[in-house]
DSSP file (Angstrom, degrees, kcal/mol; ACC not computed):
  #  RESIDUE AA STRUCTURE BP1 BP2  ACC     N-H-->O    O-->H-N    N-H-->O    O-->H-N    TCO  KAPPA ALPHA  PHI   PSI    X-CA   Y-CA   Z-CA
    1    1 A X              0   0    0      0, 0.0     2,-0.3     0, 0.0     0, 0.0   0.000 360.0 360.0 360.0 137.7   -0.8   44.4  -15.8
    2    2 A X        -     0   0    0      1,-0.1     0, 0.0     2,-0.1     0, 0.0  -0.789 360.0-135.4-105.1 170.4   -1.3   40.6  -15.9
    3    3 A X  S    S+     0   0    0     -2,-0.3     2,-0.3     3,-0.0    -1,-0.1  -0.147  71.3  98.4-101.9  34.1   -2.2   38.5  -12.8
    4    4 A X  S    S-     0   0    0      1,-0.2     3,-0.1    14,-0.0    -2,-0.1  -0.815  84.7 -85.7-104.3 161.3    0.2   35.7  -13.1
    5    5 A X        -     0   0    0     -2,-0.3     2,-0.2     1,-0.2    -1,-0.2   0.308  45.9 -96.9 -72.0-154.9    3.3   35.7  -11.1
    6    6 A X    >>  -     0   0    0      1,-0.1     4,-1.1    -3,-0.1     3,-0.8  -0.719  38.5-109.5-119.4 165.6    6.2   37.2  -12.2
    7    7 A X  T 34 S+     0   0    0      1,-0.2    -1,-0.1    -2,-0.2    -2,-0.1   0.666 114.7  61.2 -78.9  -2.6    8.6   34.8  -13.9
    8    8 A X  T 34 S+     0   0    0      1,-0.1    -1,-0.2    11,-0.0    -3,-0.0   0.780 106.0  56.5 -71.9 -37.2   11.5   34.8  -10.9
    9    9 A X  T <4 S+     0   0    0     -3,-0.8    10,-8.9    10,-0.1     2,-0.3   0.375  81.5  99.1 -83.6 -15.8    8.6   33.4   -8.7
   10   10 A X  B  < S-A   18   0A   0     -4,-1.1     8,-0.1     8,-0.3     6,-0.1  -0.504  76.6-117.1 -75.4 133.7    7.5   30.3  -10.7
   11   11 A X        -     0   0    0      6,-1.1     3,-0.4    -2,-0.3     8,-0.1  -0.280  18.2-135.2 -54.9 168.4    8.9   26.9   -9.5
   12   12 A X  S    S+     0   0    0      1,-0.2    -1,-0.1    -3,-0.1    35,-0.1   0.333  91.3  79.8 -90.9  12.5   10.8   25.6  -11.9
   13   13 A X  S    S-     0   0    0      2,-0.0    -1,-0.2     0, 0.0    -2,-0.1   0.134 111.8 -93.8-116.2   5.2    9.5   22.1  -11.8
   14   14 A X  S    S+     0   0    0     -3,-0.4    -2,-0.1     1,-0.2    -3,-0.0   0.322  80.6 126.6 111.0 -40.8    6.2   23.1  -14.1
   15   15 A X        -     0   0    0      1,-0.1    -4,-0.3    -5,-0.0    -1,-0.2  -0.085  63.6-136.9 -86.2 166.2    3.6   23.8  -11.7
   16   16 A X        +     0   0    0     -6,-0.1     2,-0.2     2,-0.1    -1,-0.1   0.082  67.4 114.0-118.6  47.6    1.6   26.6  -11.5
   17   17 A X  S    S-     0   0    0      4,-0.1    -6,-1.1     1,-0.0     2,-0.3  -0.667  85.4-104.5 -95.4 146.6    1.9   27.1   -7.1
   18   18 A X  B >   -A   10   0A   0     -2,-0.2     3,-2.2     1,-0.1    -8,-0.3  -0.730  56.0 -83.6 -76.4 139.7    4.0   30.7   -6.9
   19   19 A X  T 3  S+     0   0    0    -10,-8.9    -1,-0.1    -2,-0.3     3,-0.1   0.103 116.3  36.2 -59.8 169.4    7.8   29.3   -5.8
   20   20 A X  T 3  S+     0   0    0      1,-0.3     2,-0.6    26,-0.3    -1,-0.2   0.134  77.5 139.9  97.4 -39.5    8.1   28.8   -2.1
   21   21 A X    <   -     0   0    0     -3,-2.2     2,-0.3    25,-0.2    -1,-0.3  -0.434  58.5-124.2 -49.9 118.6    5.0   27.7   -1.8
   22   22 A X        +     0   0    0     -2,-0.6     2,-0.2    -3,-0.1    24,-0.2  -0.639  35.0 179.5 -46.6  96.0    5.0   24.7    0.7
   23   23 A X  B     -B   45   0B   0     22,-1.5    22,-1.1    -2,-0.3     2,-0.2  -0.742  29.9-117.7-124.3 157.7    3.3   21.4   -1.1
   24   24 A X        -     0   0    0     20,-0.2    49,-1.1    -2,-0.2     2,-0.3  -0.567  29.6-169.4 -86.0 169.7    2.9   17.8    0.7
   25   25 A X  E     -C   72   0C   0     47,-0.3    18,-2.6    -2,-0.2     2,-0.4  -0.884  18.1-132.6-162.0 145.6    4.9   15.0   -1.2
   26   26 A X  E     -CD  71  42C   0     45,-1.3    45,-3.0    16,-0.3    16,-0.2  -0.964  18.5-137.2-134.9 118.4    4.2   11.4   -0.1
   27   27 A X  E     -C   70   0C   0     14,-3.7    13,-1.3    -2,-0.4     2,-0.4  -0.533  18.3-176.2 -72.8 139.1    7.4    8.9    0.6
   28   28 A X  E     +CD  69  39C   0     41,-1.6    41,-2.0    11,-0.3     2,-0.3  -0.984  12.3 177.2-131.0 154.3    7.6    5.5   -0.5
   29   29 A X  E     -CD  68  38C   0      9,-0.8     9,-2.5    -2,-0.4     2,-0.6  -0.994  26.8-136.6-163.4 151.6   10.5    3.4    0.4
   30   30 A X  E     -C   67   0C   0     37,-1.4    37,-0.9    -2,-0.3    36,-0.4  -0.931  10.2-158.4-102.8 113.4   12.1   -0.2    0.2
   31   31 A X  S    S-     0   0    0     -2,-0.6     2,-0.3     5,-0.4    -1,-0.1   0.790  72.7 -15.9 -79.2 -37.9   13.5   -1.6    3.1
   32   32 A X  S >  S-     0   0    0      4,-0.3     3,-2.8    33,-0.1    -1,-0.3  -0.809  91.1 -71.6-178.6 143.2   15.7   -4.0    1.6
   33   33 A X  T 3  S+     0   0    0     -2,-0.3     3,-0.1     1,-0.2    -3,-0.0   0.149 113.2  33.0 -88.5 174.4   15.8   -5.4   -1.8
   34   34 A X  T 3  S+     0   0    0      1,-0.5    -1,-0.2     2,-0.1     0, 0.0  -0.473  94.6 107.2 125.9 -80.9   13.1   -7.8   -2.8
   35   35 A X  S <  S-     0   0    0     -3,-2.8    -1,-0.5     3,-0.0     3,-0.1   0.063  72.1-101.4 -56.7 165.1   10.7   -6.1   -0.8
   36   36 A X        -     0   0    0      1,-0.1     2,-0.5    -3,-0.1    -5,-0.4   0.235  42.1 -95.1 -63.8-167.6    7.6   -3.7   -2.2
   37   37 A X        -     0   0    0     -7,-0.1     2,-0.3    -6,-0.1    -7,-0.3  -0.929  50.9-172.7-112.3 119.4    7.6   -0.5   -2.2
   38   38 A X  E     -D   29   0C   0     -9,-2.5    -9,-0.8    -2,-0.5     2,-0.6  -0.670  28.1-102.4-122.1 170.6    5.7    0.5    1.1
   39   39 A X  E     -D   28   0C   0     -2,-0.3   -11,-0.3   -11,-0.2     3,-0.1  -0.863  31.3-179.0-105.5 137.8    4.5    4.4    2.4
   40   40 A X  E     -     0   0C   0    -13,-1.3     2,-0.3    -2,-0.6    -1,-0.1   0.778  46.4 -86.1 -97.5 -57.7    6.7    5.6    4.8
   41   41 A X  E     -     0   0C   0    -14,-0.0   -14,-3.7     2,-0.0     2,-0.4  -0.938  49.2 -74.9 178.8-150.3    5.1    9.0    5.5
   42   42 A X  E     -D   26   0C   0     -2,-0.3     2,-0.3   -16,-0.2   -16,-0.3  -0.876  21.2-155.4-127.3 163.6    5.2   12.7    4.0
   43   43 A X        -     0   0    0    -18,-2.6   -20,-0.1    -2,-0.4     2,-0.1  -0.908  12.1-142.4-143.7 134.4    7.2   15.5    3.7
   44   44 A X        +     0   0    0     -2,-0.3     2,-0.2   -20,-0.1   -20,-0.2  -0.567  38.4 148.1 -81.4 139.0    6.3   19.3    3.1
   45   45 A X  B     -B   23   0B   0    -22,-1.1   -22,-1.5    -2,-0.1     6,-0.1  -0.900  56.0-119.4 167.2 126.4    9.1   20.9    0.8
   46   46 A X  S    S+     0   0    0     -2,-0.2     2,-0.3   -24,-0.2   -26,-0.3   0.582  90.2   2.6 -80.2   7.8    8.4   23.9   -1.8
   47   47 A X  S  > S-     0   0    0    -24,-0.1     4,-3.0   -27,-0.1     5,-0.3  -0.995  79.4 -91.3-175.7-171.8    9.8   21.5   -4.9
   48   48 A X  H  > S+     0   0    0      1,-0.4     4,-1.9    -2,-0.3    -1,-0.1   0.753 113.1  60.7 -94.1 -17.1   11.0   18.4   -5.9
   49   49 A X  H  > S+     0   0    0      3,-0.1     4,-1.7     2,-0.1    -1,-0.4   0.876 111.2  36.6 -82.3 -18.4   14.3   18.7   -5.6
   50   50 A X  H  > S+     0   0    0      2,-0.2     4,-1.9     1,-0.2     5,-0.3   0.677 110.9  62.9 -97.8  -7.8   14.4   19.6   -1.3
   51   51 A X  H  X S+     0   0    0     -4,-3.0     4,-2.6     2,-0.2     5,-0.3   0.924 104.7  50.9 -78.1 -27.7   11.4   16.9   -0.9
   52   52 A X  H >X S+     0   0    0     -4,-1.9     4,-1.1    -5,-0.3     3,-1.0   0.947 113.9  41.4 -64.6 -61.2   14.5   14.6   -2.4
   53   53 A X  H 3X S+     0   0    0     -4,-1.7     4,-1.0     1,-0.2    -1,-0.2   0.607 113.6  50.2 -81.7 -11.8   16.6   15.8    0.1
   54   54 A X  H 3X S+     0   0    0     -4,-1.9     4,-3.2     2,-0.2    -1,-0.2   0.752 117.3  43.3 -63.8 -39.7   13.9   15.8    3.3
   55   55 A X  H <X S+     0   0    0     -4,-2.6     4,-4.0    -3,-1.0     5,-0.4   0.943 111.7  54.6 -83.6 -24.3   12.9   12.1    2.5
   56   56 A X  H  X S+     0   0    0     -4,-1.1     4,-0.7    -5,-0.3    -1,-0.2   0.842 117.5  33.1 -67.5 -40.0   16.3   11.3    2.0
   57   57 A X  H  X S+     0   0    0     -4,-1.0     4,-0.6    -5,-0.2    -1,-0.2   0.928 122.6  47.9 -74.3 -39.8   17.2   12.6    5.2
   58   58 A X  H  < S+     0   0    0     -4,-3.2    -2,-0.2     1,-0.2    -3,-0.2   0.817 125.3  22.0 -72.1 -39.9   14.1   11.7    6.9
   59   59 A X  H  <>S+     0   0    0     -4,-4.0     5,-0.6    -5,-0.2     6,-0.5   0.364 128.1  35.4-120.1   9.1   13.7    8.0    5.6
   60   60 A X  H  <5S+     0   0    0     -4,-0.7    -2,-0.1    -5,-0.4    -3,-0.1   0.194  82.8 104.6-159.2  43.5   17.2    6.7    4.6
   61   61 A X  T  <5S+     0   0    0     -4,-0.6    -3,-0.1     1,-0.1    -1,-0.1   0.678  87.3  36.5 -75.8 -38.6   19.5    8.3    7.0
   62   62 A X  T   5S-     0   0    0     -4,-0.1    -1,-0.1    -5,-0.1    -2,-0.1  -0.129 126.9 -96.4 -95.5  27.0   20.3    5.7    9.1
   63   63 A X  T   5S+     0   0    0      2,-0.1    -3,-0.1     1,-0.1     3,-0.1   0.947  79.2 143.6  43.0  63.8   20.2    3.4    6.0
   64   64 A X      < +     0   0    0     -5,-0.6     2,-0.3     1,-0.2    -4,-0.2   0.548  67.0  42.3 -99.1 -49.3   16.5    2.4    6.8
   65   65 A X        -     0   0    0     -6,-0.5   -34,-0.2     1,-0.1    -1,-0.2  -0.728  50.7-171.8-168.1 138.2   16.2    2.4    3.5
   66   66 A X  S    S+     0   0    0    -36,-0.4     2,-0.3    -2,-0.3   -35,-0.2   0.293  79.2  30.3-119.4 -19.9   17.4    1.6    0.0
   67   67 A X  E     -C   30   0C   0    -37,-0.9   -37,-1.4     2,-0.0     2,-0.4  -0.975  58.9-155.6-130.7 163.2   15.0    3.3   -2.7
   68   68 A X  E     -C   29   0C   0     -2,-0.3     2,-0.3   -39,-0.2   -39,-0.2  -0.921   7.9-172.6-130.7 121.6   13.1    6.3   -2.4
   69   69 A X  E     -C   28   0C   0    -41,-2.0   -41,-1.6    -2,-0.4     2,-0.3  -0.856  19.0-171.5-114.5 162.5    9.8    6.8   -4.6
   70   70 A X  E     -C   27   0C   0     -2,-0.3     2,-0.5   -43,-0.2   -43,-0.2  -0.827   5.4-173.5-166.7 113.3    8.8   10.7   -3.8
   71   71 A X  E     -C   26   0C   0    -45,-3.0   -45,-1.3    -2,-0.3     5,-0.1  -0.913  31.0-121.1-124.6 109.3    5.6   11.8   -5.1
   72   72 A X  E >>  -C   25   0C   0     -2,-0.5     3,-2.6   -47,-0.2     4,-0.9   0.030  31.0-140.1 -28.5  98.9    3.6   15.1   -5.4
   73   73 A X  G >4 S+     0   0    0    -49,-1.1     3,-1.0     1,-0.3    -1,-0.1   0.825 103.6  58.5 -40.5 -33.8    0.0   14.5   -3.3
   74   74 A X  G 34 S+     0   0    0    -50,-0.3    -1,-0.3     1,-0.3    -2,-0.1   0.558  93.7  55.1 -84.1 -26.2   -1.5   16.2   -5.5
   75   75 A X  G <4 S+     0   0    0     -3,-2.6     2,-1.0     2,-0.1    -1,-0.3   0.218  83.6 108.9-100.0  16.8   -0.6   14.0   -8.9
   76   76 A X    <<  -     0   0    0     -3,-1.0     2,-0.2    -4,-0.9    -1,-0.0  -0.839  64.6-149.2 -85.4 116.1   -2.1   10.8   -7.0
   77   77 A X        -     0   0    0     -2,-1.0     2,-0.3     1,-0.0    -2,-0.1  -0.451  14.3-154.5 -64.4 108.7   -5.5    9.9   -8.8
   78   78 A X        -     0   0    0     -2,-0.2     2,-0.3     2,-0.0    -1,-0.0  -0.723   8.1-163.3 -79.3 151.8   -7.7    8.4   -5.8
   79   79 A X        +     0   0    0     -2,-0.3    -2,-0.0     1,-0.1    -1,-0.0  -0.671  30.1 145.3-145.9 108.4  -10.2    6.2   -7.1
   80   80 A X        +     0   0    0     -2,-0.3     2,-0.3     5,-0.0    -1,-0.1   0.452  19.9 130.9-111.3  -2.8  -13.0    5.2   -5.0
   81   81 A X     >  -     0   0    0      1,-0.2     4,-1.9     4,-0.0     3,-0.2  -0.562  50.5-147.3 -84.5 127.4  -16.2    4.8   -7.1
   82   82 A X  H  > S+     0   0    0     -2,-0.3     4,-1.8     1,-0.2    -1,-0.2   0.683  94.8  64.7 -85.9  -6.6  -17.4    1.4   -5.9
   83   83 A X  H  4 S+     0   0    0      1,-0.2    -1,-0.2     2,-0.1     5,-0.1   0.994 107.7  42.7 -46.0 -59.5  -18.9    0.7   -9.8
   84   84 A X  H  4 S+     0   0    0      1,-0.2     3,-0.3    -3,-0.2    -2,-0.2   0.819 121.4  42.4 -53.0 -42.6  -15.1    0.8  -11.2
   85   85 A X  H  < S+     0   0    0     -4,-1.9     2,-0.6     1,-0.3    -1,-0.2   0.999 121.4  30.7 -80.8 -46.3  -13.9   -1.3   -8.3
   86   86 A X  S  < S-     0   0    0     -4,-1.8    -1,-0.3    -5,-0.1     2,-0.2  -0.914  76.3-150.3-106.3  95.4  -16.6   -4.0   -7.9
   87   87 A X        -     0   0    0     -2,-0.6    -3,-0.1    -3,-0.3     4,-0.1  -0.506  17.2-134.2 -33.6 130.0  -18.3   -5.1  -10.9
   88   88 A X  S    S+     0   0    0     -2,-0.2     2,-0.1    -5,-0.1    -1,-0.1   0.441  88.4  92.9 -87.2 -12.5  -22.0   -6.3  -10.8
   89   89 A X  S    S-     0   0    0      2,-0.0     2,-0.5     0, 0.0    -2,-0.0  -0.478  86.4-123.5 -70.5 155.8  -20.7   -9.1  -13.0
   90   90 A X        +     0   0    0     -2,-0.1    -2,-0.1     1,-0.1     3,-0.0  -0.960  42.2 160.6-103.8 144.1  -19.6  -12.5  -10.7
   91   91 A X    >   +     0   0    0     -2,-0.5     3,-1.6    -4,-0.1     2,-1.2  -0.118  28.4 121.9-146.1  22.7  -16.0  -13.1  -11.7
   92   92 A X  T 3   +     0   0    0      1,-0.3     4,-0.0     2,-0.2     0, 0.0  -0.924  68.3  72.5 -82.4  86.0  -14.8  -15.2   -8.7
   93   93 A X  T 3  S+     0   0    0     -2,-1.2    -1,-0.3    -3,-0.0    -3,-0.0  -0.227  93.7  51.1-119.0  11.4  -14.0  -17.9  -11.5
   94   94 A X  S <  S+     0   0    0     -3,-1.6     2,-0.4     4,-0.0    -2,-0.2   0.253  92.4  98.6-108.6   3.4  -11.0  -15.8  -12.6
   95   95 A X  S >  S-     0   0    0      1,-0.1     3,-1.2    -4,-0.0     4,-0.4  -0.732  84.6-125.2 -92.6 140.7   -9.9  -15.7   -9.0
   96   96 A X  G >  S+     0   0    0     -2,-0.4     3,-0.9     1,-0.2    -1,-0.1   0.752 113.6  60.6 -30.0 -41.0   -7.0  -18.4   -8.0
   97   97 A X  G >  S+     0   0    0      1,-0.3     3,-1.7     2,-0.1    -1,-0.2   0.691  89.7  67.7 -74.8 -42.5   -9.5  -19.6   -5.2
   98   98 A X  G <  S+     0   0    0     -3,-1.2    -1,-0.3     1,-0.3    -2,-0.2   0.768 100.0  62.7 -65.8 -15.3  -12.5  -20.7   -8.0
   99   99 A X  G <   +     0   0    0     -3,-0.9     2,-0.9    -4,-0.4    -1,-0.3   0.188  65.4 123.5-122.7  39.2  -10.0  -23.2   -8.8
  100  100 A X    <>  -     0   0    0     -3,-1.7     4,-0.5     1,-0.1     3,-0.2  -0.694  31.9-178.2 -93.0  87.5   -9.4  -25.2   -6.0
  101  101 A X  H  >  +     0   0    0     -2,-0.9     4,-3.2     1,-0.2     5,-0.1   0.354  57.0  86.2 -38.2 -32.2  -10.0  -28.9   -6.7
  102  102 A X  H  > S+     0   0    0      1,-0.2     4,-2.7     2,-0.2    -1,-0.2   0.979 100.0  40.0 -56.8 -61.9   -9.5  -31.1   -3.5
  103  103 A X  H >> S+     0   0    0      2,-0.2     4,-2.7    -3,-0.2     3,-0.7   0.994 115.0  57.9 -41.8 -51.6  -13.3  -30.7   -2.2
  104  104 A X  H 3X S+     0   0    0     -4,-0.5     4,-1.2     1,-0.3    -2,-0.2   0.943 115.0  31.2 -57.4 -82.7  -14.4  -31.0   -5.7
  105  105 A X  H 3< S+     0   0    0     -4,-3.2     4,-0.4     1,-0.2    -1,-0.3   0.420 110.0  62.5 -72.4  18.1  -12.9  -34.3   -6.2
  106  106 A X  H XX S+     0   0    0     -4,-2.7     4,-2.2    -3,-0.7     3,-1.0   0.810 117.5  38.5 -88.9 -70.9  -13.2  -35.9   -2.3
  107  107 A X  H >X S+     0   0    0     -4,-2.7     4,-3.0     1,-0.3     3,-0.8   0.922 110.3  54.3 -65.4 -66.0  -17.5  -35.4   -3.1
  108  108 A X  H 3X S+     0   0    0     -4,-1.2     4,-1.1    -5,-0.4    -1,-0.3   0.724 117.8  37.5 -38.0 -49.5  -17.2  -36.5   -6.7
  109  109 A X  H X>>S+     0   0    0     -3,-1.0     5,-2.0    -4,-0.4     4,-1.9   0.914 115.5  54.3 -47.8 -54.8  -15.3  -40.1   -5.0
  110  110 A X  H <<5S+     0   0    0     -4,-2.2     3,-0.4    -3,-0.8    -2,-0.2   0.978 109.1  46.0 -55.9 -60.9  -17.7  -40.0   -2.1
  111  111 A X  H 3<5S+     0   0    0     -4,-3.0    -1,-0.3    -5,-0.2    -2,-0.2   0.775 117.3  45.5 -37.1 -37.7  -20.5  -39.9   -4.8
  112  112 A X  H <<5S-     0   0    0     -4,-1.1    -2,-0.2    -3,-0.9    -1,-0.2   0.626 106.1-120.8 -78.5 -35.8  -18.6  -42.9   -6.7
  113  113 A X  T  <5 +     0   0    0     -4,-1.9     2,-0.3    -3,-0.4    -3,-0.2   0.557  65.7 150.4 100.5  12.8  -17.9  -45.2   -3.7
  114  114 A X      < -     0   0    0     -5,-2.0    -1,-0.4    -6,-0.1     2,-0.2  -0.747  44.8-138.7 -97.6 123.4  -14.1  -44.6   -4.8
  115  115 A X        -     0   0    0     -2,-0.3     3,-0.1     1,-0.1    -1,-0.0  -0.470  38.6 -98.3 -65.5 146.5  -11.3  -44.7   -2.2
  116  116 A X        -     0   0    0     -2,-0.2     2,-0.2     1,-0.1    -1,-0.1  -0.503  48.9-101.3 -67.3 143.9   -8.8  -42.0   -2.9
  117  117 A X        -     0   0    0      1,-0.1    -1,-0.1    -3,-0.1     3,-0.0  -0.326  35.6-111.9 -56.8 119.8   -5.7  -43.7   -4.9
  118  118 A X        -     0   0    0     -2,-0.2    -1,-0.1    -3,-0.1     2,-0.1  -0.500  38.0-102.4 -56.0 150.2   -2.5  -44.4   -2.6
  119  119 A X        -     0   0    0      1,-0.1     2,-0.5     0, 0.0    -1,-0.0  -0.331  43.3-110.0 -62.9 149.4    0.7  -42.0   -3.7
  120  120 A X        -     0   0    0     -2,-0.1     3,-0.3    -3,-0.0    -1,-0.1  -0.891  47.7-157.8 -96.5 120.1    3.0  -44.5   -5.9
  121  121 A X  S    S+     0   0    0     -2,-0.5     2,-0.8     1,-0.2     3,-0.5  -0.059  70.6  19.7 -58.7 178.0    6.3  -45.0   -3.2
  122  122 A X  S    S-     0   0    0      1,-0.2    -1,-0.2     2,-0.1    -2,-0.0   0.149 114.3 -93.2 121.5   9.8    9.5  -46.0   -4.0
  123  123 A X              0   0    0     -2,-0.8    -1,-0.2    -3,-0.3    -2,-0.0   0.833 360.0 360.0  16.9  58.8    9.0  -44.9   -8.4
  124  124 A X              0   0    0     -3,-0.5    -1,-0.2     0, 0.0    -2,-0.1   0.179 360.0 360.0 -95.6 360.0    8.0  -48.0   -9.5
């Protein structure tokens, strides 16, 4: 006798939970388009087809909202190890912000005795 479930009782979706089994599933949704993709909430639901119909009901029933991402918890990779996030290298010059000029060139003038140049009027 083997100790896997019998083959009537396997989801069909792949997984190896016996069917029925109750899994969390994580909503993402779009409010209108344009906008990101934001998390709405979760919904518990033994496969992937009734967690589409739970979120569907649950988050775009009153036409709240206009896509649906609908994601097993369990196949999101958390990643928290602060090596991987923050490097011990400095790399603030590859940030937008390292490349902010006004300051730079107002001391660099100050240093020179140079008034900032008037804007040209009128495109002459």
């Amino acid at each position: 006798m083997t100790d896997s479930a019998p083959a009537d009782r396997l989801p069909r979706d792949g997984s190896d939970a016996p069917a029925g089994t109750l899994e969390a599933w994580e909503v993402f949704r779009r409010e209108k388009d344009g906008d990101p993709m934001r998390h709405g909430g979760s919904v518990m639901a033994p496969d992937a087809t009734l967690a589409l119909h739970y979120a569907r009901e649950m988050y775009s029933r009153r036409q709240e909202s206009v896509h649906l991402w609908v994601v097993r918890r369990r196949d999101i990779h958390d990643l928290a190890d602060l090596d991987l996030l923050q490097p011990p290298l400095d790399r603030s010059f590859k940030k937008p912000g390292g490349y902010v000029m006004r300051d730079k060139l107002a001391a660099a003038r100050e240093r020179s005795g140079q008034a900032k140049p008037k804007a040209n009027r009128g495109g002459r």
